[in-house]
C-alpha distance (Angstrom), angle and dihedral (degrees) to the residues before:
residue distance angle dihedral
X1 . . .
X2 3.85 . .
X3 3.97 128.1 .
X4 3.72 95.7 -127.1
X5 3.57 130.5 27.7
X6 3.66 132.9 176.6
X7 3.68 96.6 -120.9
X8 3.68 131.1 23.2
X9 3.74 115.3 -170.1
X10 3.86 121.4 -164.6
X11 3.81 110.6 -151.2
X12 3.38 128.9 40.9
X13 3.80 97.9 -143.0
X14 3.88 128.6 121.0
X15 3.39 88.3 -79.8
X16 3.72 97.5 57.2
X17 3.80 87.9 44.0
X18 3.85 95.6 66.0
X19 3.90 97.9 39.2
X20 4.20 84.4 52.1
X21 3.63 92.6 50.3
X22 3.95 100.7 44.9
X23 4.20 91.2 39.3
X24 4.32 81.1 47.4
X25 3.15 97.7 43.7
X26 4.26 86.3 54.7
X27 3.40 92.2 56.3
X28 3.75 105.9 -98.9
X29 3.40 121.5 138.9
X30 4.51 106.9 -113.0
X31 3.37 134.7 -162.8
X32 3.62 120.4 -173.9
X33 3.81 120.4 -165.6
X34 4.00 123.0 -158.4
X35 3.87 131.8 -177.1
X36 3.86 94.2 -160.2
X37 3.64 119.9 80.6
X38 4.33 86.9 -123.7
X39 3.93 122.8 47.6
X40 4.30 108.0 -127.8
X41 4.08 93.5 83.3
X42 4.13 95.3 -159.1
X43 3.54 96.5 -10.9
X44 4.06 100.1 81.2
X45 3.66 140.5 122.0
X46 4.02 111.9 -127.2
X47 4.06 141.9 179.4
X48 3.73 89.9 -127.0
X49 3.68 94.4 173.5
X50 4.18 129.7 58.8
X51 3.64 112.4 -94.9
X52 3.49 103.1 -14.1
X53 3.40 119.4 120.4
X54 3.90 103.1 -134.8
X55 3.89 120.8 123.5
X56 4.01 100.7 -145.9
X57 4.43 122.3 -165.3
X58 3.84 81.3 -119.8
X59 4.05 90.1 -159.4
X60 3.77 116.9 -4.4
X61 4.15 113.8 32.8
X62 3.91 106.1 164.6
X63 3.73 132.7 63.0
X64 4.08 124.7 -154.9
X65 3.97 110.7 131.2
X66 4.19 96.5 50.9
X67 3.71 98.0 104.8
X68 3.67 124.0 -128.3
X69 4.04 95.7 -126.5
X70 4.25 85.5 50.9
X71 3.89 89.8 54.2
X72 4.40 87.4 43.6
X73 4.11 93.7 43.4
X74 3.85 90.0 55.8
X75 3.96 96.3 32.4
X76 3.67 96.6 -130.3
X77 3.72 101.5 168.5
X78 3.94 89.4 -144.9
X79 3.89 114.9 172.2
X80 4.01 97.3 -151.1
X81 3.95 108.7 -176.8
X82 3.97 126.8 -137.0
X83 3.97 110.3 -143.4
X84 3.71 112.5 -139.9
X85 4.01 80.2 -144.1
X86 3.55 116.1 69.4
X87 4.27 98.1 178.5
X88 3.67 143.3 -32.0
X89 3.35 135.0 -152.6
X90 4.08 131.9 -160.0
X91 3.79 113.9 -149.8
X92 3.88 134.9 -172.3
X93 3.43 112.0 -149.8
X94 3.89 145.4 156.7
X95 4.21 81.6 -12.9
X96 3.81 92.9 -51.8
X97 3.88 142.9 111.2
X98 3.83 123.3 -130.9
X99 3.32 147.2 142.4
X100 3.52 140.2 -136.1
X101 3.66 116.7 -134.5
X102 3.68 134.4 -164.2
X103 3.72 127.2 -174.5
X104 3.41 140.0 -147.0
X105 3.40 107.3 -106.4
X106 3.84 92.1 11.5
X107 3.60 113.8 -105.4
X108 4.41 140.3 172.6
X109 3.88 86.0 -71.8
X110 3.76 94.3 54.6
X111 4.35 88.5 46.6
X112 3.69 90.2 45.8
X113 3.88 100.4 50.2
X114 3.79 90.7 50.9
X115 3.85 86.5 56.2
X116 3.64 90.9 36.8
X117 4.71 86.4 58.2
X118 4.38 96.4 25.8
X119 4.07 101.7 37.4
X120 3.72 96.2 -117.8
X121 3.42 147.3 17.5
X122 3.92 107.3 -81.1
X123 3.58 101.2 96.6
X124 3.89 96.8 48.6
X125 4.19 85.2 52.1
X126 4.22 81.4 49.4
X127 3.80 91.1 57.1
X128 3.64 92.7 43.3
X129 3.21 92.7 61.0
X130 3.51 107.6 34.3
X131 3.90 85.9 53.3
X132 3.43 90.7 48.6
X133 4.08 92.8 54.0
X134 3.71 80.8 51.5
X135 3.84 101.9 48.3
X136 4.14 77.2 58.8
X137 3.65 91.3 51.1
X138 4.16 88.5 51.3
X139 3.63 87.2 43.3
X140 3.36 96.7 69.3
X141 3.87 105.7 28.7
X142 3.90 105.6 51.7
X143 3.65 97.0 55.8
X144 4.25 87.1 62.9
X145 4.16 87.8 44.0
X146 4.06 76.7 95.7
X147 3.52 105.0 42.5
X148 3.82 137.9 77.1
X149 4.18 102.4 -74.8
X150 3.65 123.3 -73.8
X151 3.85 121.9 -127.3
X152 3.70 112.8 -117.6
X153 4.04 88.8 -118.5
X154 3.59 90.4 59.8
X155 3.39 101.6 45.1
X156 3.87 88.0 52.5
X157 3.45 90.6 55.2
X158 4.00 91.9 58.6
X159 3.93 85.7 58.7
X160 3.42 151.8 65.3
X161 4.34 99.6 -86.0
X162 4.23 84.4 -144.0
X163 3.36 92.4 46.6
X164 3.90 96.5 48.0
X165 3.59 87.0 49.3
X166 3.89 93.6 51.6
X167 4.01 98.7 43.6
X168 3.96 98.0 22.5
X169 4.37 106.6 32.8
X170 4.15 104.7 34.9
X171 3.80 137.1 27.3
X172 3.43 125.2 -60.7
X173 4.24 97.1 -131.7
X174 3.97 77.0 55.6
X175 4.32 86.8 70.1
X176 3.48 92.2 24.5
X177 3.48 96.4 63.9
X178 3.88 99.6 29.6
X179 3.60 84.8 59.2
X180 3.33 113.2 44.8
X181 3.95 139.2 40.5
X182 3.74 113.5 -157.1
X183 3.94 116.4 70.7
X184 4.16 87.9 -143.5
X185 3.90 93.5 58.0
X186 4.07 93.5 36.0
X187 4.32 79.8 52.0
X188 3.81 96.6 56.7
X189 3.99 88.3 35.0
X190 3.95 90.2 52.4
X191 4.24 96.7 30.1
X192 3.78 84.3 82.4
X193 4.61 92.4 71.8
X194 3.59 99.3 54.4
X195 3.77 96.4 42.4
X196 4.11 97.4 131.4
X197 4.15 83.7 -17.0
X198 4.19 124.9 106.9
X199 3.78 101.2 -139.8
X200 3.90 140.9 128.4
X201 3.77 109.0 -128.7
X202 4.10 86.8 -111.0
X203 3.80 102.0 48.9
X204 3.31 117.0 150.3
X205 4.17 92.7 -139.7
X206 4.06 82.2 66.8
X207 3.93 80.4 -145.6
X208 3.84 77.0 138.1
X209 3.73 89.3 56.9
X210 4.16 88.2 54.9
X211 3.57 96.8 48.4
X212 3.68 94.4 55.0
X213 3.84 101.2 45.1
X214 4.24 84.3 50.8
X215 3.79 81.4 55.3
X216 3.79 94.0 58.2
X217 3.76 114.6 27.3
X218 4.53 93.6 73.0
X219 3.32 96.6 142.2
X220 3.43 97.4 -24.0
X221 3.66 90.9 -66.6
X222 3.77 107.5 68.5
X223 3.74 98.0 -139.2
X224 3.73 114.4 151.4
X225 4.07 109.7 -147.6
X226 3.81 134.1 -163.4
X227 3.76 113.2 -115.0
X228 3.52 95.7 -131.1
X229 4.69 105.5 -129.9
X230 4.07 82.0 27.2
X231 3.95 137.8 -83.9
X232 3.51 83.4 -57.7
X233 3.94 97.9 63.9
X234 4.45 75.8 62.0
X235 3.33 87.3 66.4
X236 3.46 113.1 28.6
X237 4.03 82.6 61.5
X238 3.81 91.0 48.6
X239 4.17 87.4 45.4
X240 3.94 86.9 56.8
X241 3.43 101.0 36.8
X242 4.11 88.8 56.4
X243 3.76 87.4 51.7
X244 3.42 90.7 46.1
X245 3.91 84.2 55.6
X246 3.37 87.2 55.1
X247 3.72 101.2 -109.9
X248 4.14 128.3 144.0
X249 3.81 125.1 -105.6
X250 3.13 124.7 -172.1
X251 3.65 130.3 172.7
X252 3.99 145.7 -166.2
X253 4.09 77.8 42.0
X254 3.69 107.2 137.5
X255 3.68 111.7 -170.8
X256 3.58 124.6 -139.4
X257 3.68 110.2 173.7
X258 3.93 132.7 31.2
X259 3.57 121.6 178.4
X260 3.89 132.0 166.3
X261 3.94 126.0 169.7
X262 3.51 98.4 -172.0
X263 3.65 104.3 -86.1
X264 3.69 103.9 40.4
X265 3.92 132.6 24.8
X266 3.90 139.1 -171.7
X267 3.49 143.1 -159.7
X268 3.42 137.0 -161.6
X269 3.85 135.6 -166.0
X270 3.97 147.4 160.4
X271 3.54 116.6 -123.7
X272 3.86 137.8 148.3
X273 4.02 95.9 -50.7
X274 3.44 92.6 40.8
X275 3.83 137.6 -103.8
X276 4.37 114.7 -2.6
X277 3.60 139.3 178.5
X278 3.26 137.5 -166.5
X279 3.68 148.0 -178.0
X280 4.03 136.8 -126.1
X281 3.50 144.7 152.6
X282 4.15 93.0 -112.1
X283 2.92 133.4 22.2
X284 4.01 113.5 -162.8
X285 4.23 118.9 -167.4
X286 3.63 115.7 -132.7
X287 3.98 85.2 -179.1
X288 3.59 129.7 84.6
X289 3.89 120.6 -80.4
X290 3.88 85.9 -120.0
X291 4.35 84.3 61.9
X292 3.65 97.5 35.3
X293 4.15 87.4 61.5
X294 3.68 90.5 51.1
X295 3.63 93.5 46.8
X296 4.26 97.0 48.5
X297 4.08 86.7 42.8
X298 3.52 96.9 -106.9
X299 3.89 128.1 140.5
X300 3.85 109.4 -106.2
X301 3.88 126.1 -121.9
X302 3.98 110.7 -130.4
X303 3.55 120.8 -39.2
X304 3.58 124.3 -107.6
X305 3.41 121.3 -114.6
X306 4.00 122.9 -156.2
X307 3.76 124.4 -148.9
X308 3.44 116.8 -164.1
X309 4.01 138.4 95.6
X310 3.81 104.4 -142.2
X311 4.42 104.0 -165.9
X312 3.98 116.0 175.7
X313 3.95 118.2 -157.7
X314 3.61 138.0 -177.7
X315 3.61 115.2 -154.0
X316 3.80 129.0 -156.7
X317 3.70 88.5 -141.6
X318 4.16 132.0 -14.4
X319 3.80 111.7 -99.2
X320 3.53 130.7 -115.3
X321 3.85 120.7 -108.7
X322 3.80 130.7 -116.1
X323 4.34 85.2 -138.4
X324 4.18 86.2 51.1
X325 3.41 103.9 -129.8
X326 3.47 122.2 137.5
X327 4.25 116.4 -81.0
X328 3.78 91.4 -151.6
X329 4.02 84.7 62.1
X330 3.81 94.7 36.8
X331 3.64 101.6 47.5
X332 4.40 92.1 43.5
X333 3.43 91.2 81.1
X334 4.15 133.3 46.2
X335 4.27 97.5 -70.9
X336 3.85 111.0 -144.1
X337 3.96 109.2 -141.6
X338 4.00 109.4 -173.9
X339 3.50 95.9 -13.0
X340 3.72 107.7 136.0
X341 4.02 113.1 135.7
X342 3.93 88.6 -97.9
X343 3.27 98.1 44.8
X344 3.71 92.9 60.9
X345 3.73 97.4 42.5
X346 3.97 86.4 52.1
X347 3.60 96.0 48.9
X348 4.31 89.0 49.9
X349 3.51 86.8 50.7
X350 3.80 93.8 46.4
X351 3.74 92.8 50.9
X352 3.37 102.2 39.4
X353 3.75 85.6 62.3
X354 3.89 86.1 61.6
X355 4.21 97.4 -102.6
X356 3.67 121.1 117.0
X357 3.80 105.0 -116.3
X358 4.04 116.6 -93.6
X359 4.55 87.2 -145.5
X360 3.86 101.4 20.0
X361 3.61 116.2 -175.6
X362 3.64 123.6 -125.6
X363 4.19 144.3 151.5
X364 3.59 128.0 -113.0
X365 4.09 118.6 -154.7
X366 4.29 130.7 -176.9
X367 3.58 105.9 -148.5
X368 4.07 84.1 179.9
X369 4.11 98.4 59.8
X370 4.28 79.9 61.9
X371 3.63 106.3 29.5
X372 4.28 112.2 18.6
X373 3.80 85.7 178.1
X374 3.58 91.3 99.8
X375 3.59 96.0 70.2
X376 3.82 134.4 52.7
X377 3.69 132.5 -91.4
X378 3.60 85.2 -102.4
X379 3.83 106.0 50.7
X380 3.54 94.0 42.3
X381 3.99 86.2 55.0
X382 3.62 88.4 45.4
X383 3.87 94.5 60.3
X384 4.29 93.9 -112.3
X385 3.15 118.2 144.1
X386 4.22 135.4 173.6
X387 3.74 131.6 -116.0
X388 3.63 136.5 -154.1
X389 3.70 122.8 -153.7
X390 3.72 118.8 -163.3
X391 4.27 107.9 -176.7
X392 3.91 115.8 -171.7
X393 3.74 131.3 -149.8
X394 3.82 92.4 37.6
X395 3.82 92.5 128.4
X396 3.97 113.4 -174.8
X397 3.54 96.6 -113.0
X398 4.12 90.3 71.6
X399 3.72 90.7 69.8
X400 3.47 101.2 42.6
X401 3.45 102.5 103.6
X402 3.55 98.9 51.0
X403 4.00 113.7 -7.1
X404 3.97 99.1 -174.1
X405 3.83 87.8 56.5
X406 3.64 93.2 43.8
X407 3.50 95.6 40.8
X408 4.09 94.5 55.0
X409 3.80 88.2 42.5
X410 4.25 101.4 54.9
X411 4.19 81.8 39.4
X412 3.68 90.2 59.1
X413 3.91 88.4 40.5
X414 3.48 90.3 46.8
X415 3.64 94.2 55.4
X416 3.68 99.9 40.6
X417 3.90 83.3 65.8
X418 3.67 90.2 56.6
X419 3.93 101.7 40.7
X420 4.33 87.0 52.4
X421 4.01 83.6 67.1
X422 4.14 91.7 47.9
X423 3.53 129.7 87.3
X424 3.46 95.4 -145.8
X425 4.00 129.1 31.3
X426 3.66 114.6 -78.9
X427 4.16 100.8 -134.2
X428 4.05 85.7 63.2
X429 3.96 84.1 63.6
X430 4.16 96.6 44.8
X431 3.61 103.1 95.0
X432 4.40 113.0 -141.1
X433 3.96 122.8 -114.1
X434 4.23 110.7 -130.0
X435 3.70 85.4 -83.2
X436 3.51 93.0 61.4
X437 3.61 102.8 -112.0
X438 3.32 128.0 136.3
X439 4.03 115.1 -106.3
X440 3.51 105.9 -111.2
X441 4.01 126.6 130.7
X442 3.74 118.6 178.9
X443 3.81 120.6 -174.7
X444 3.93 125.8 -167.1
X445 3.55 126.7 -156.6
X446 3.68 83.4 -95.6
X447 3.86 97.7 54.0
X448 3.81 85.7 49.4
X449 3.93 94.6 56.2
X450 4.16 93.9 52.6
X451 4.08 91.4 36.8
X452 3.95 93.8 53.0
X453 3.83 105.0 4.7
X454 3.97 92.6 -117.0
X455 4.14 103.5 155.4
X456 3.88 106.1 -112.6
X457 3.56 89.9 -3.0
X458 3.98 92.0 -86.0
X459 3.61 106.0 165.5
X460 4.05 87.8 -149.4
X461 4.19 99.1 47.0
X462 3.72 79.8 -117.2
X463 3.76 151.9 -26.6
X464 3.84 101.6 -22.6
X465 3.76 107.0 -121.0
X466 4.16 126.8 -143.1
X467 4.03 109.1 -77.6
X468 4.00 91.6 -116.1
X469 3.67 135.4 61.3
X470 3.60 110.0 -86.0
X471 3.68 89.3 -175.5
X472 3.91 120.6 72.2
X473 3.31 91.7 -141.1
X474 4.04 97.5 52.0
X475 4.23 85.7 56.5
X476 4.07 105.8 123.8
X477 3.79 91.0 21.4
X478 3.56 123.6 115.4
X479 3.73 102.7 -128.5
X480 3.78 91.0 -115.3
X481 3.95 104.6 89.8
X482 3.81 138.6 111.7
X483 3.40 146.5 -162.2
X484 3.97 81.9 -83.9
X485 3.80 123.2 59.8
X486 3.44 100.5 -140.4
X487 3.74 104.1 41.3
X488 3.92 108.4 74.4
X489 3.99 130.6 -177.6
X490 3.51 103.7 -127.1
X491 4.21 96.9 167.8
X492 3.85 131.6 74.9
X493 3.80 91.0 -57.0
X494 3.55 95.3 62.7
X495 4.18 106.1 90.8
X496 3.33 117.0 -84.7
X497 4.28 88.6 21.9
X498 3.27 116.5 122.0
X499 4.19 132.9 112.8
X500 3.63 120.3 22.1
X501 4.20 92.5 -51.7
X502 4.11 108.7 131.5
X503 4.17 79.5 -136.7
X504 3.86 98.8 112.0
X505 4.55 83.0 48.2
X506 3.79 94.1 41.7
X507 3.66 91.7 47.0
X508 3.91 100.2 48.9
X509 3.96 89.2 43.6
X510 3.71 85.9 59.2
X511 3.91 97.7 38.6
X512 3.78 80.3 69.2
X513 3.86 104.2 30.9
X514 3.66 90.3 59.8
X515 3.95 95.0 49.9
């Protein structure tokens, strides 16, 4: 340890990782600083369940907005795993059981199941071109995520003007419903803006809108990929590569106190040996906004509030399907489990009013059909297999009175949605931990903010914001300043952060490179 360093970073999340390792590998002298006893913050691998001998992404398991030239500048090595299934869907309808597939690419099978649910062939040409107008969209945005911030005007320019106006100036259920038929295919199209966001498909904010472009501009593709050994293999590799670089990590350091004036910072923290400062020349915040307040005195703004149940299985074996197609095909891609447009607007509506919802929507994923690494020898040989269950419109304020109660309640819920769909009852399938419980972990927004310390347990620090400056005056920035010069947000707060991306630690690294 020194007693001044160049940069200070609070946070040892991925974030944190990749600003470390680009400022180190510059030459400045970084100290990293994280309360957990592991660096990775939400993106980690974990044995979640008593001697079994699975490695689970505990909290974030998919990776689409880390960009490839991030993963090359740091040389991470990172084996990150296309799925040849990109969602499924299981429909009741007219007394009958089927599903709606969708490849990845799109093939005859993905055409012929959307004439198979709709009757003809009309709303598969719909999402082929409405996909298409958005590929454009992606196109153009994701190659500025690493560059100083667009102005809106020029962004516009690189588009379609009636497609910015559509995606960018009014509600998303507004093109959403003008542009498709069937409420099943408008659910998986719209599923994709209230992923870990509260919001009716017609809110005026358009946070909506936001949250669905970040879930399609990844590399100007939008292809979520498995992180083959788990989220935390992500950061593990950033972890080394930063030491590698040369920079500092320490951990079980919980900060206390930041403060910057412009020329000078400090941080403080308790660790092992007691309470330490020290000084630097930035100091960039890997927490959220919400924390970083708290932590330079300052009264915060509104609290976030996250919306999301996160539940982690292992099953003994995957289930077979009322519609009969095959679960290791249904379950490789994201699986859509009460989904349909309606379904999500009623649930909103339902939990905005402060109830827990009585069908709440939510996506099931198996991160072993891609990537079997995260079991043993043994369960993979014994046909187990994991499951992650992502429910939306769970905001935090459902389980404030009494989260345990609430928590076992939307599980159950949860998991009632996804046994209707099976042909035979789910707890069969859920293999038992050597205390003879079944292998099931649910986590509320609530159990997210005291595992990984995110405010509200929001998975984004906040209401993700549009990835250009909507400001004249923020133009040329980077997205990652504050109201002090030398302390930077370099986490999912800063602009453009959000999801497992490396932007917000990129960004800040080059807010001070290029001074």
């Amino acid at each position: 340890m020194m007693d001044f360093y160049d940069v200070v970073i609070v946070g040892g999340g991925h974030n944190g990782l990749v600003a470390a390792t680009y400022l180190a590998q510059a030459g400045l002298t970084t100290l990293v600083l994280e309360q957990q006893p592991h660096t990775g913050g939400a993106a980690v691998s974990q044995q979640v369940f008593p001697g079994v001998d699975a490695k689970l992404s505990r909290y974030s398991y998919l990776v689409s907005l880390l960009p490839d030239k991030v993963v090359a500048d740091l040389g991470l090595g990172l084996d990150l795993r296309s799925r040849a299934v990109a969602s499924y869907t299981p429909v009741r309808r007219s007394g009958r059981d089927l599903g709606l597939l969708v490849e990845r690419p799109e093939g005859p099978a993905t055409r012929a199941s959307f004439a198979a649910l709709t009757g003809s062939d009309a709303e598969y040409d719909a999402w082929t071109s409405f996909y298409g107008s958005v590929g454009s969209l992606a196109a153009a945005v994701a190659p500025t995520l690493l560059e100083p911030l667009q102005s809106a005007a020029e962004m516009r320019s690189r588009v379609d003007a009636a497609l910015w106006d559509e995606l960018v100036e009014r509600p998303f259920g507004e093109s959403v419903e003008r542009r498709f038929a069937d409420d099943t295919v408008r659910g998986v199209v719209a599923t994709d803006s209230v992923i870990g966001t509260f919001a009716g498909l017609h809110d005026e904010s358009l946070i909506q809108n936001r949250c669905f472009l970040y879930h399609l501009i990844g590399n100007g593709t939008g292809e979520w990929r498995v992180p083959v050994g788990g989220m935390g293999a992500v950061t593990d590799a950033l972890a080394a590569a930063a030491r590698r670089a040369g920079a500092s990590l320490v951990t079980n350091a919980s900060v206390t106190s930041v403060e910057a004036d412009g020329v000078r910072g400090s941080v403080t923290w308790l660790g092992g040996d007691g309470e330490r400062s020290v000084d630097c020349s930035y100091v960039l915040s890997n927490v959220a906004p919400a924390t970083l307040d708290a932590l330079r005195g300052r009264p915060g703004g509104d609290r976030p509030e996250g919306s999301q149940l996160k539940i982690n299985l292992l099953l003994s074996r995957l289930p077979a399907l009322k519609s009969g197609d095959d679960p290791t095909r249904a379950f490789a891609g994201t699986f859509h489990i009460d989904e349909d447009y309606s379904q999500l607007e009623s649930a909103y509506q339902t939990a905005a009013s402060g109830a827990l919802p009585s069908t709440p929507p939510s996506e099931v994923y198996c991160h072993s059909l891609t990537d079997p690494s995260i079991l043993s020898p043994e369960l993979v040989a014994s046909g187990h297999h994991t499951l992650t269950v992502f429910g939306v419109h769970f905001p935090a304020r459902l389980f404030a009175s009494d989260n345990d109660v609430a928590r076992a309640e939307a599980a159950r819920r949860v998991l009632a949605g996804l046994d209707s769909y099976l042909a035979e009852p789910l707890e069969d399938c859920i293999a038992r931990d050597s205390n003879g419980n079944l292998c099931i972990e649910a986590k509320t927004p609530y159990d997210i903010e005291e595992s990984v310390g995110m405010p509200g347990g929001h998975i984004f620090h906040g209401d993700l914001q549009w990835p250009w400056a909507t400001d004249d005056a923020d133009t040329g920035r980077w997205g990652t300043e504050t109201d002090v010069a030398n302390l930077l947000l370099c986490g999912s707060g800063a602009r453009r952060g959000g999801a497992v991306s490396g932007l917000g630690g990129h960004n800040a690294a080059m807010t001070i490179l290029t001074r």
